[in-house]
Structure formats: structure tokens, C-alpha cells
C-alpha positions in Angstrom: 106.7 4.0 -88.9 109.1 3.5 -92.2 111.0 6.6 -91.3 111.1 5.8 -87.5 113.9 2.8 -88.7 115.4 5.0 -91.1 116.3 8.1 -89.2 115.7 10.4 -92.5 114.7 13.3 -90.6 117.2 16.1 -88.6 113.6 17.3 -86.7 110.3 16.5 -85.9 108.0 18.9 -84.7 104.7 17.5 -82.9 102.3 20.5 -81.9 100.0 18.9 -79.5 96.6 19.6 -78.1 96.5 20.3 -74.3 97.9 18.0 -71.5 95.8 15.3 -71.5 96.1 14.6 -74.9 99.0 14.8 -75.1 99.7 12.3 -72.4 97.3 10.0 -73.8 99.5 10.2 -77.5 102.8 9.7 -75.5 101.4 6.2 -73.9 99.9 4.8 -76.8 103.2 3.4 -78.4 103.2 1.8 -74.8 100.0 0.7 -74.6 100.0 -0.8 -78.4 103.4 -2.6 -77.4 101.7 -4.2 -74.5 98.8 -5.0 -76.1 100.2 -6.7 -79.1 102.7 -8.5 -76.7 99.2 -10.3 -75.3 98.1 -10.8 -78.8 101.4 -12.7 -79.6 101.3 -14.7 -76.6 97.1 -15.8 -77.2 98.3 -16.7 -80.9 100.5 -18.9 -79.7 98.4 -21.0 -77.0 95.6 -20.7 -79.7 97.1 -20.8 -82.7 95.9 -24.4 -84.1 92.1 -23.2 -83.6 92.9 -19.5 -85.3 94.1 -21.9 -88.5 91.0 -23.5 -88.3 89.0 -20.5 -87.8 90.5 -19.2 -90.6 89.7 -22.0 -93.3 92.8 -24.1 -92.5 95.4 -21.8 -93.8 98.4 -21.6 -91.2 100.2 -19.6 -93.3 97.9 -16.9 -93.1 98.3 -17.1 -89.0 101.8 -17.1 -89.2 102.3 -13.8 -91.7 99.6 -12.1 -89.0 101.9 -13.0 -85.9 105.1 -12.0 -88.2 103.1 -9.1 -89.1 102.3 -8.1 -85.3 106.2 -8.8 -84.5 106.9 -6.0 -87.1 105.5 -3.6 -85.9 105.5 -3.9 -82.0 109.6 -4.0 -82.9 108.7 -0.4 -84.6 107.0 0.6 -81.6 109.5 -0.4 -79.3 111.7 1.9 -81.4 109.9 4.7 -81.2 109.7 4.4 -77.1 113.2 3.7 -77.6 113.9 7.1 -79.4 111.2 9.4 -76.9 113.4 8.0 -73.9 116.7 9.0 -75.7 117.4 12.7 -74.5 119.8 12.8 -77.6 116.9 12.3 -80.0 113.8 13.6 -78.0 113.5 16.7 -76.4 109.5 17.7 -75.2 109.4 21.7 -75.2 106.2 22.5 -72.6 104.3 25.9 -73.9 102.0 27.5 -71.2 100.5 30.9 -70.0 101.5 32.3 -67.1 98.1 31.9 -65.4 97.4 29.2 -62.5 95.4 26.3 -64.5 98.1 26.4 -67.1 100.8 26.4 -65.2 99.0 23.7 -63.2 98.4 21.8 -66.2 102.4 22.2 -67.1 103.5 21.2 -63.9 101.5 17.7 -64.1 102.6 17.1 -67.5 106.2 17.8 -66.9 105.7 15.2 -63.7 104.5 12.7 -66.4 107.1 13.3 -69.2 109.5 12.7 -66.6 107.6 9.1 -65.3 108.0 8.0 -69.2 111.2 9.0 -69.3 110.9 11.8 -71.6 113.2 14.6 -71.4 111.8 17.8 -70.9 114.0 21.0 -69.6 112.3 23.9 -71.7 109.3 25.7 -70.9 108.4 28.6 -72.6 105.7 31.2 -71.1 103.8 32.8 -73.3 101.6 36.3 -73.4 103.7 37.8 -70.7 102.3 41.6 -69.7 104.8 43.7 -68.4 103.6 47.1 -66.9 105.0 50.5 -65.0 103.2 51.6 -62.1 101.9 54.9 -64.6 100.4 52.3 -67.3 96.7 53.3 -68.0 95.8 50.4 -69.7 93.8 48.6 -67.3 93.5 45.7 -69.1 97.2 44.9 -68.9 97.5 46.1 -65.3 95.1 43.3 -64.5 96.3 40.9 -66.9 100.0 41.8 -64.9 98.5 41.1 -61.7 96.7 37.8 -62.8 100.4 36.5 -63.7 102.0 37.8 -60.8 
């Protein structure tokens, strides 16, 4: 999160796991921002009983909700920078076969709700054949990708 605020980086590479995974990593910072956002706002209406709960000390209350301010600013940040087409770029990676292209489609559909720029896909395993090829393996392969 330290090197989200200082920008010491030219590129960051994240090689994900397949799309749902990968959706779920994108709205976590989302999800953490919300859900520390409650947190604040129950400290706050209940923060005389945390002091108590926590032996008296106030101080120790108000370091946690500076704390929790710290770091939902980071994570607004890093939305901040995944919405910025100048800084954030998603690169989807399929096989030319239904269910992945499928599974690109969707993701690309999502990427695009979060605001996340994404005009790059790259197919890999292509088979290319000639109508004399005698490896049936790659004629069928060829026809599976169509």
C-alpha cells in the first residue's frame, strides 16, 4: 500500500487466476472501502462505549479510527488508479474455445462496470491448418476454434 502513494513503479504486472477470481480481487479494494466507511461511522455513534470496552483509554479508539482513515484513503487510491486508463490497463488472455471465450466476454462486461479499461485480448494456442494437414489432432483442434 506504501508504494501505491509513491508511484515508484513504471509497471505492475498482476497474473491472475481465472475470471472469477479475478473479479473477486478487483472488488475487494471496493468492498474494504465500504466496509471500513461503516466501521468509521459505528465508531463514531459508539465510540464512548468502545473507550470503555477498551479499559478507558480514548486514545487507543482514536489512533484505531485514524488508523482505518489511513488506509481506506489508500484504498480509495488504488480504485482511483484501476479507473485511470492512463495508469491501468487489464490485458484479458483466453483460448479460442467457447467456455473461455465465454468466460472473457463476461469478464470484459465486468472490467468495464468497474470502470476498468480493457481493449487487449490476446488468444492463445491458435491451430492453423491446410486442407492436406495429416495431423488429426490439429485438424480437430482447428475446427473446435473455428
Amino acid at each position: 500500500m506504501k508504494r501505491v502513494k509513491s508511484q515508484d513503479f513504471s509497471v505492475v504486472v498482476f497474473d491472475t487466476a481465472p475470471t472469477g477470481h479475478t473479479l473477486r480481487f478487483l472488488q475487494f479494494p471496493t468492498i474494504l472501502e465500504t466496509a471500513l466507511g461503516k466501521i468509521k461511522e459505528l465508531s463514531a455513534a459508539m465510540g464512548p462505549m468502545l473507550g470503555s470496552l477498551m479499559g478507558g483509554q480514548g486514545q487507543d479508539v482514536g489512533q484505531m479510527l485514524s488508523k482505518l482513515d489511513e488506509t481506506r484513503e489508500t484504498i480509495m487510491e488504488v480504485n482511483r488508479q484501476f479507473q485511470n486508463p492512463d495508469l491501468t490497463t487489464f490485458v484479458c488472455v483466453c483460448i479460442a474455445e467457447f467456455l473461455s471465450l465465454y468466460e472473457t466476454e463476461r469478464m470484459i462486461q465486468e472490467l468495464t462496470g468497474f470502470g476498468i479499461d480493457t481493449n487487449t485480448i490476446i488468444v492463445n494456442q491458435l491451430v492453423k491448418t491446410t486442407p492436406d494437414d495429416q495431423c488429426k489432432r490439429c485438424v480437430a483442434r482447428a475446427k473446435l476454434q473455428g
